[in-house]
SEBATOR-178229 format. One line per 5 residues: number of its first residue (from 1); for each residue x negated, y negated, z negated of N, C-alpha, C. Coordinates in steps of 0.2 Angstrom, whole numbers, plus 5000, padded with zeros to 4 digits. Layout:
N
NUM	X Y Z X Y Z X Y Z; ...;
//
This chain:
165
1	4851 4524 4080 4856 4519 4078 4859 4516 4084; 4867 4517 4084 4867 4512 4090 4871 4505 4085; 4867 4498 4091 4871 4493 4088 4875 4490 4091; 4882 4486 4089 4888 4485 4092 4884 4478 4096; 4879 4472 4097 4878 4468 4101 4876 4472 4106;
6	4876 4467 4113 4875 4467 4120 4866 4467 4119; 4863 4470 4123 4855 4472 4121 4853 4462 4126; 4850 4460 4119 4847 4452 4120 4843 4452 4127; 4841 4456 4130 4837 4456 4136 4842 4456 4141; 4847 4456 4143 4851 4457 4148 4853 4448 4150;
11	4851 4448 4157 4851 4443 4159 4858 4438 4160; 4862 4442 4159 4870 4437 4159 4871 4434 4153; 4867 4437 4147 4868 4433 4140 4864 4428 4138; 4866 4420 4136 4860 4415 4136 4857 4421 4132; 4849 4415 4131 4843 4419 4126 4848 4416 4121;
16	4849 4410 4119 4851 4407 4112 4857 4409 4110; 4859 4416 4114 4869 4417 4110 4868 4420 4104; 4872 4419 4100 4872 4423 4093 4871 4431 4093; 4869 4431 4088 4869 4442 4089 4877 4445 4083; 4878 4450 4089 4885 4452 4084 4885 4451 4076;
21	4889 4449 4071 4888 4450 4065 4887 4457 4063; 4891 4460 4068 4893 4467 4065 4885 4471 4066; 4881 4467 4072 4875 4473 4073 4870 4469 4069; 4869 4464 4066 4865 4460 4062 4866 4462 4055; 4871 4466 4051 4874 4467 4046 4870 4475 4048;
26	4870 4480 4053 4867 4486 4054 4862 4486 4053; 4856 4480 4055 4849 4479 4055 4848 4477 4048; 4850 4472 4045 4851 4471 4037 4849 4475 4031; 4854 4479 4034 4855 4486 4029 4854 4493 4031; 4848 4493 4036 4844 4498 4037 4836 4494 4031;
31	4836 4488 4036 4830 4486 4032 4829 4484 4023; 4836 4483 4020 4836 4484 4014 4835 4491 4011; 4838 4496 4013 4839 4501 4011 4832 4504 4013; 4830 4505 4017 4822 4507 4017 4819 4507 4013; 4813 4512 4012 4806 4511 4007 4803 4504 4007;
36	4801 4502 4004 4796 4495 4004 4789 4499 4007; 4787 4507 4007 4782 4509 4011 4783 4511 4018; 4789 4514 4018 4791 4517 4026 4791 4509 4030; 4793 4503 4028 4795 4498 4030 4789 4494 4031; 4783 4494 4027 4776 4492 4029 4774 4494 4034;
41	4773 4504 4035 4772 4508 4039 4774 4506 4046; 4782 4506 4048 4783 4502 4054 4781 4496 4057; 4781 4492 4052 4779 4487 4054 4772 4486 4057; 4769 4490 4052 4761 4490 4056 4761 4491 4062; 4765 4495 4065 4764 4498 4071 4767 4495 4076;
46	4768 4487 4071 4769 4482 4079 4762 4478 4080; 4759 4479 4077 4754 4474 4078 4753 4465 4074; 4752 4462 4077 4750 4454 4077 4758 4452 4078; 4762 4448 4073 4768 4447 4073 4767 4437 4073; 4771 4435 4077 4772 4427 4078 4772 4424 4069;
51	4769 4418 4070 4770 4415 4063 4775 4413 4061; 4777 4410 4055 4781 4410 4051 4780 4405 4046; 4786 4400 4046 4787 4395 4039 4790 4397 4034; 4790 4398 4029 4796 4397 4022 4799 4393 4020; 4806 4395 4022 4812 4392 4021 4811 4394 4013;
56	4811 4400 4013 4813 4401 4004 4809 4405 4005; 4803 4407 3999 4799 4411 3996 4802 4414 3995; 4799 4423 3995 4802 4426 3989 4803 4424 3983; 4811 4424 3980 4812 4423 3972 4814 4430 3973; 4812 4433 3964 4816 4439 3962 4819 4437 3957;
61	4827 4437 3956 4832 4437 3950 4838 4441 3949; 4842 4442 3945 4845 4445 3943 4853 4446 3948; 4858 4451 3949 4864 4450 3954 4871 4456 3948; 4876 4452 3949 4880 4457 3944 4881 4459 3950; 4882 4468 3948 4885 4472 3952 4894 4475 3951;
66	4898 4472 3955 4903 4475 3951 4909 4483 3955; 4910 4485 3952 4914 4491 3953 4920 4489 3955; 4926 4497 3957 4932 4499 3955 4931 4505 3954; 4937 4505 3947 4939 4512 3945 4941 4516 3948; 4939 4523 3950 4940 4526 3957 4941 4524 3963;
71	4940 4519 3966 4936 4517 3971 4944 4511 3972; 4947 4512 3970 4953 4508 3973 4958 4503 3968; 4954 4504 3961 4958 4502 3955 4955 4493 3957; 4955 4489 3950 4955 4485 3947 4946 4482 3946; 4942 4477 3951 4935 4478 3948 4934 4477 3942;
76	4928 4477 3941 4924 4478 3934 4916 4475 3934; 4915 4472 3930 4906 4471 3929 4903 4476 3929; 4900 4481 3931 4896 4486 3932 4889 4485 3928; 4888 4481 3928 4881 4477 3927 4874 4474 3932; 4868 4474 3929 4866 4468 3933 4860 4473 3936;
81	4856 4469 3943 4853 4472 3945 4845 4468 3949; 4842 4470 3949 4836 4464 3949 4835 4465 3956; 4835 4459 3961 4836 4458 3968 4830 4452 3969; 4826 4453 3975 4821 4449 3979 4825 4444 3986; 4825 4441 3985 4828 4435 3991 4824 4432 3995;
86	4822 4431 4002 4817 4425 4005 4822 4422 4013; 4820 4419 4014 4822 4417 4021 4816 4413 4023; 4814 4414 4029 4810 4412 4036 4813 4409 4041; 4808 4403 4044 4809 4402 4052 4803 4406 4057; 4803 4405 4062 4799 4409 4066 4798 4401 4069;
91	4790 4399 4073 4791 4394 4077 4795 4391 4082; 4800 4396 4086 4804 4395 4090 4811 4393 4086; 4812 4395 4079 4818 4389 4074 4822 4394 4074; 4820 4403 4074 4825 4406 4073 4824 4407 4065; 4830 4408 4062 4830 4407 4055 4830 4419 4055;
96	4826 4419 4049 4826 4427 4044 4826 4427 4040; 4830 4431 4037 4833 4431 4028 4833 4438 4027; 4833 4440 4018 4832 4446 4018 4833 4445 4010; 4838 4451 4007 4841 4453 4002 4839 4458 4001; 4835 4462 3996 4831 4467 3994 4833 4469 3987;
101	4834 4475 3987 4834 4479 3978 4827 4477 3975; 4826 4476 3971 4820 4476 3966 4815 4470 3967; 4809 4473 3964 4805 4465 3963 4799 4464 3968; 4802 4469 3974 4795 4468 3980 4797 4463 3985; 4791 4459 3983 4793 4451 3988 4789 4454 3994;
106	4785 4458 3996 4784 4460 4002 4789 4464 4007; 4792 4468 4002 4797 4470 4007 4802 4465 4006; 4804 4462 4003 4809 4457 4006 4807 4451 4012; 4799 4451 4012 4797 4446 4018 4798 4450 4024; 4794 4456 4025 4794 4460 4030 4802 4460 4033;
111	4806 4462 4028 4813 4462 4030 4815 4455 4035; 4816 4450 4031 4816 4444 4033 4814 4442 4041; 4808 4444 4041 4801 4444 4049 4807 4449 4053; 4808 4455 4052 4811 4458 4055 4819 4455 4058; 4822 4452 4053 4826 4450 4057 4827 4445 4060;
116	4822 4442 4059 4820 4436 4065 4819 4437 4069; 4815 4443 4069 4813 4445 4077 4818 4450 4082; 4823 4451 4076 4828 4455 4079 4833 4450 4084; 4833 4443 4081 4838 4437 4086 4834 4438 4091; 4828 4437 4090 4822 4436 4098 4822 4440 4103;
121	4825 4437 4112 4825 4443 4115 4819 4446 4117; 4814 4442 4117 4808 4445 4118 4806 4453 4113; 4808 4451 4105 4806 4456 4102 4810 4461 4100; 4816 4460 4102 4823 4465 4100 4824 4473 4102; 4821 4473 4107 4820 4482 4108 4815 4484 4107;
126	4811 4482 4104 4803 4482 4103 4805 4486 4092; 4808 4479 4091 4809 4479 4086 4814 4487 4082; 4819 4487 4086 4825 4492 4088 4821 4498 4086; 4816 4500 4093 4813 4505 4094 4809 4508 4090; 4803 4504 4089 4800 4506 4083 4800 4503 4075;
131	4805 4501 4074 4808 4499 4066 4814 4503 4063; 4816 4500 4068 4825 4499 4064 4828 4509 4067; 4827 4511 4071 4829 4518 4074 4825 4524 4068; 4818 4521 4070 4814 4526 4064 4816 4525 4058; 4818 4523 4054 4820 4521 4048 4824 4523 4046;
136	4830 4521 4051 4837 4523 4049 4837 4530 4049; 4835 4534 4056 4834 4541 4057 4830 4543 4049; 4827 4542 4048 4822 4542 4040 4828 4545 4036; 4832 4538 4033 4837 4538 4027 4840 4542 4029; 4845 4545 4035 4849 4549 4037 4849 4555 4036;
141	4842 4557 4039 4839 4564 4036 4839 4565 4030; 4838 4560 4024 4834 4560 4019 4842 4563 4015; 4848 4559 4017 4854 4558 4014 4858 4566 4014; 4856 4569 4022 4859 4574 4025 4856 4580 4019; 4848 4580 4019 4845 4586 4013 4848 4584 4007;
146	4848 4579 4005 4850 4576 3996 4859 4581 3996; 4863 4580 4003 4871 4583 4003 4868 4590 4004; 4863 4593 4010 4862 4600 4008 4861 4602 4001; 4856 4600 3996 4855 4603 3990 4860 4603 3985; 4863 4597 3984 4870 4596 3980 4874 4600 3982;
151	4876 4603 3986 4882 4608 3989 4880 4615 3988; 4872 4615 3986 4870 4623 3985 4871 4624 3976; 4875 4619 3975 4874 4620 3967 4883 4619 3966; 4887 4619 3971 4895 4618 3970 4896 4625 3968; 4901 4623 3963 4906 4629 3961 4913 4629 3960;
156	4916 4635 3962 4923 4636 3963 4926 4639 3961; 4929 4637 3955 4937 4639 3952 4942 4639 3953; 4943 4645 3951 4952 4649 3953 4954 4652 3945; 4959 4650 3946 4963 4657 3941 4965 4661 3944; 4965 4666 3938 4968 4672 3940 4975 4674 3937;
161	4978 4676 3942 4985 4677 3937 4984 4684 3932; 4987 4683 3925 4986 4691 3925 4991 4696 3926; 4992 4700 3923 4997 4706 3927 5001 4706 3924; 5002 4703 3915 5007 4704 3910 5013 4703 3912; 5019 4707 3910 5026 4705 3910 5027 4701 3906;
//
């Protein structure tokens, strides 16, 4: 995955500059979209991670989803979907937050920790390297077989004209 901010360890950019929305929004939403196992998995394999306060615990509640009718019409209620929420500080006052499908308050902390640590330049390539790259590569592959097998089942109709006068 590449991300549109400047790699935080580069010495021309304070520590304390904002991270692009745009590459904070790609971290976001690898770590949502992730396993709540694949996303334990990684994380083990950073080790002993800085502490952390609760701003907000995980709550689990409910979020209307809403549509448009082929993709470009008028939205709609779709219906509702049950979602976990939390946000952290890290001791250094960088804030983590984290928007998760379902009712795993684990995966939505780990998320959270994750992108705390992703503002931190200390932990930003670390985090990149082994989180956020392995994961997405993960989903990508996973999405790329789910497009090969669907495609082996398309069908293709023609008519035929017939010969009558």
């Amino acid at each position: 995955m590449t991300l549109a901010s400047p790699d935080p360890t580069d010495r021309a950019a304070p520590a304390n500059a904002p991270v692009a929305d745009d590459a904070r929004r790609a971290w976001m939403r690898v770590l949502a979209l992730a396993s709540p196992q694949a996303l334990n998995d990684a994380c083990a394999k950073l080790g002993a991670l800085p502490p952390y306060q609760w701003l907000r615990a995980p709550q689990t509640g409910m979020t209307m989803v809403r549509a448009r009718a082929g993709g470009t019409g008028e939205q709609f209620n779709l219906g509702e979907m049950t979602m976990t929420r939390c946000a952290l500080t890290l001791d250094d006052g960088t804030v983590g937050m984290a928007y998760v499908q379902g009712r795993d308050a684990r995966h939505a902390e780990q998320a959270a920790m994750m992108d705390g640590l992703l503002q931190s330049p200390a932990w930003h390539r670390r985090i990149i390297d082994t989180v956020i790259d392995p994961l997405d590569h993960a989903r990508q592959t996973a999405l790329a077989h789910r497009s090969r097998v669907a495609a082996q089942t398309k069908v293709d109709f023609f008519t035929l004209v017939r010969g009558e006068n």
